[in-house]
N, C-alpha and C positions, 0 to 999 in steps of 0.2 A: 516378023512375028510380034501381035501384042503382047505384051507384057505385065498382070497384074499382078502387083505382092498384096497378098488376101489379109496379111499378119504385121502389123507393124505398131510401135507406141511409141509415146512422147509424155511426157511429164512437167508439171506445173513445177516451177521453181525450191516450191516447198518439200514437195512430197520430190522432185527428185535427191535433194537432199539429205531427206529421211533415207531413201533407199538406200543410194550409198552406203550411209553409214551401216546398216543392215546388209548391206551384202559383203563390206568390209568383214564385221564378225560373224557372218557365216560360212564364206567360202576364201579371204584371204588368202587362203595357206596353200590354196592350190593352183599349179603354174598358169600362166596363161593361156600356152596353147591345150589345156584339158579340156574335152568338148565337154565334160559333166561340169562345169564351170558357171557359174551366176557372174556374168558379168556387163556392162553396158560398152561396148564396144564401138566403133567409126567417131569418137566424138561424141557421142548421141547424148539424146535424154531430150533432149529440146526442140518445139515443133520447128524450131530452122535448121536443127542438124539435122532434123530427121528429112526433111525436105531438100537438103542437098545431097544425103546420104542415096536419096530416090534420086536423085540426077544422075550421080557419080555409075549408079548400076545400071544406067539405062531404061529404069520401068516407065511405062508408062501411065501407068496410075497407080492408088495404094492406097489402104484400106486403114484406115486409122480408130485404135482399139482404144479407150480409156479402162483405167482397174484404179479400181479404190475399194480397199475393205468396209472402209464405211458406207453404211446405208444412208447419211445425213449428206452424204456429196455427189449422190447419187446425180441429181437435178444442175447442180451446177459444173459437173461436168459433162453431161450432155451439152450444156447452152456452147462450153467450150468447145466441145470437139464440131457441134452444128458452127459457130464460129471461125474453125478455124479451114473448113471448107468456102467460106464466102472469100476467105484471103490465099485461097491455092487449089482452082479446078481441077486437080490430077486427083486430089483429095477425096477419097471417099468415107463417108463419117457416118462410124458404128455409135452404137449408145450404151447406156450401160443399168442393168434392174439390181436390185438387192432384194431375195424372198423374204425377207425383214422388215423392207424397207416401205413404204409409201408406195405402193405397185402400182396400183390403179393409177393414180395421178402422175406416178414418174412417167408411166406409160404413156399418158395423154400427151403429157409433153413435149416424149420423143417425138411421138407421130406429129404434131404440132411443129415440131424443130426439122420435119423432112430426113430425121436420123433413118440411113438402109439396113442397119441390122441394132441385133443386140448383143454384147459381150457379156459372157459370164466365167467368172474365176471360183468355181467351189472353194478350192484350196486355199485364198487370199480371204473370199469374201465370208468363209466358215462354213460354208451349207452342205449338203447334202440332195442329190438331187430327187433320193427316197423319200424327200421330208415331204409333211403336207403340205409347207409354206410353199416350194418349190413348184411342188404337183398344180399347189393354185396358181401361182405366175404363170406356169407355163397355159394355161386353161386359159386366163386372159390374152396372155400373149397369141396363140395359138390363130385366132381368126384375122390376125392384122396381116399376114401372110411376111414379117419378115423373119430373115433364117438366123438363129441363134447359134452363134460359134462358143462352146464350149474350153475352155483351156482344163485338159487333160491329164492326169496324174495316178500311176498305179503305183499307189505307195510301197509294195513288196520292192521293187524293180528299183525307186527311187532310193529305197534303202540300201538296196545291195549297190548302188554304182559310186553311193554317195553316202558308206556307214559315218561318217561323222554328224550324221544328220539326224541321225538314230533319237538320240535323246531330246533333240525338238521337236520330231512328232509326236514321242512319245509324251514330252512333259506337257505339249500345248492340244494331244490330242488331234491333230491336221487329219484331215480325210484327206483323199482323192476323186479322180474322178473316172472312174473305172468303165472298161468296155459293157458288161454288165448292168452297171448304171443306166447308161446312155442308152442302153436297148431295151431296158424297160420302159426307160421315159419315153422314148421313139414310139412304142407299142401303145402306149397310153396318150399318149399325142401325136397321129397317124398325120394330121395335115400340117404340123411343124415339122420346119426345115431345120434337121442341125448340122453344122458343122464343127467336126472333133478334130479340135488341133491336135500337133506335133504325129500326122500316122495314124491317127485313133485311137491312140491310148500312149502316153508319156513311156517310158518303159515297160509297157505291157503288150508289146506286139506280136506275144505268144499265144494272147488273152484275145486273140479278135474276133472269132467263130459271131458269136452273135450278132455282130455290126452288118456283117459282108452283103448278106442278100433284103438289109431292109434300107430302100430306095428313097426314105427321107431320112437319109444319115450320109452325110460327106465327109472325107478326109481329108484337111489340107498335110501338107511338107515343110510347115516348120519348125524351125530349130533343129530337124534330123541329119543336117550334115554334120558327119563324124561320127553318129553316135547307131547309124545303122549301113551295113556293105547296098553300096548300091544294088546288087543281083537281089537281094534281099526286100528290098524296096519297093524295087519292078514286079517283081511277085503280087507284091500287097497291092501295088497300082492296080495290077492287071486280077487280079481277082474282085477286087473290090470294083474297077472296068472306072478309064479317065475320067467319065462322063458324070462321074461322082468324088471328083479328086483336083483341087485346088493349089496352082503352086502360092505360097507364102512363106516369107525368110523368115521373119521377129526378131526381125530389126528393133533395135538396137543389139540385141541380145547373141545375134548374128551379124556377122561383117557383109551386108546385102551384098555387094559386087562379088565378092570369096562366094555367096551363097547361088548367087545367078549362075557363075559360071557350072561348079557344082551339080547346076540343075541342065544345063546345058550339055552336061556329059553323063549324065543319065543313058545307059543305053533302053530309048526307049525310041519307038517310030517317029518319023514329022505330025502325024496327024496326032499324035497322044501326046507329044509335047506339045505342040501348040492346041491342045484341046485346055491341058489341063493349066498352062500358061493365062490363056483369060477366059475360053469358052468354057467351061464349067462355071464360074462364078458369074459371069454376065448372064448365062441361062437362068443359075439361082436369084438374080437379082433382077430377072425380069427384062434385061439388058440385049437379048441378043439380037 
């Protein structure tokens, strides 16, 4: 069976740095095998950890995601992550927009740089995907045909798993990135392709009614183990149907090989595990 992890980062020396220290004073204080836990796990953070870490699980390829809040680093990490596929063919390299940011031009870029998708973090990057900024990227975006993966956040759910958190959303104001959201944007952007991390909604997989039956909207499986019962999963798989469902760990953030096997005891058929192992993403990417 191929094997693609859809979900995977690495970080530039500086900014892993920074993180650290920000996940230090965020989640510290909670043990480390908690699955509601911020933490960078196998070693990681670095495009050579992360490229052994894909050895070590057995994938066959993997999907490399850049995040940066800033709109100004938009451009040079695209060049990075186009970069860092010329030094490891397993390598597949996302890019990254900011609805703040330079669109037009970051856009040209990408397509310029051969970048297969686009990453967007509302939550890190501050947006909204209600916004007009938003609504116009995605307008531009929409006819280059690649699939924008979403990193997903239903702040109710986030707050309950993890009330110490309570008082940074509230002091800094953090949105999410809600099932809701994403089905309006879907609706109003019929021939963009998105894909909604973690399940389709971050803690809100109670919240999913609207995603299920619109056919440019994917789910990958990251970062979900531990924090959903497998029977519960399968449900979501098989409603939502494999052919729209993407495995990816988020790696580092998950120990990939814990998270392979994990996926391997999924009670789900051969044909739906290996559908949603690489054929749903190679379809999406034009690939099969």
């Amino acid at each position: 069976m191929t094997i693609i992890d859809a979900h995977t980062h690495a970080f530039l020396p500086e900014d892993l740095e920074v993180l650290s220290q920000r996940l230090t004073l965020l989640d510290d204080h909670l043990p480390a095998d908690n699955p509601h836990k911020w933490q960078i796990l196998d070693g990681g953070g670095t495009l050579e950890a992360l490229a052994a870490i894909m050895e070590r699980a057995g994938v066959d390829r993997y999907v490399l995601l850049p995040v940066s809040g800033k709109k100004d680093r938009v451009a040079d990490l695209n060049r990075w992550a186009a970069s860092a596929a010329v030094d490891d063919p397993r390598l597949i390299p996302f890019g990254l927009l900011h609805p703040q940011g330079q669109v037009a031009q970051d856009l040209e870029l990408l397509l310029d740089l051969g970048l297969k998708g686009v990453k967007l973090h509302p939550f890190i990057q501050r947006f909204s995907l209600d916004d007009p900024a938003s609504q116009q990227m995605l307008s531009l975006l929409e006819p280059s045909g690649l699939p924008v993966l979403l990193d997903t956040l239903f702040i109710e759910g986030l707050v309950r798993a993890k009330p110490h958190l309570d008082w940074v959303v509230k002091m800094f104001n953090f949105g999410g990135c809600e099932a809701a959201q994403i089905a309006r944007a879907a609706k109003a952007h019929p021939g963009q392709k998105f894909i909604a991390a973690h399940g389709g909604s971050l803690y809100g997989w109670d919240h999913l009614d609207p995603l299920y039956d619109l056919d440019n909207v994917y789910f990958d499986l990251s970062y979900l183990m531990g924090l959903l019962e497998p029977p519960r999963l399968v449900q979501i798989i098989r409603r939502k149907g494999p052919e729209r469902v993407i495995y990816g760990s988020d790696a580092p953030w998950r120990e990939a090989s814990a998270f392979r096997q994990w996926f391997e005891d999924l009670p789900l058929s051969p044909g739906e595990r290996e559908q949603i192992a690489s054929g749903t993403l190679l379809s999406l990417l034009g690939q099969a």
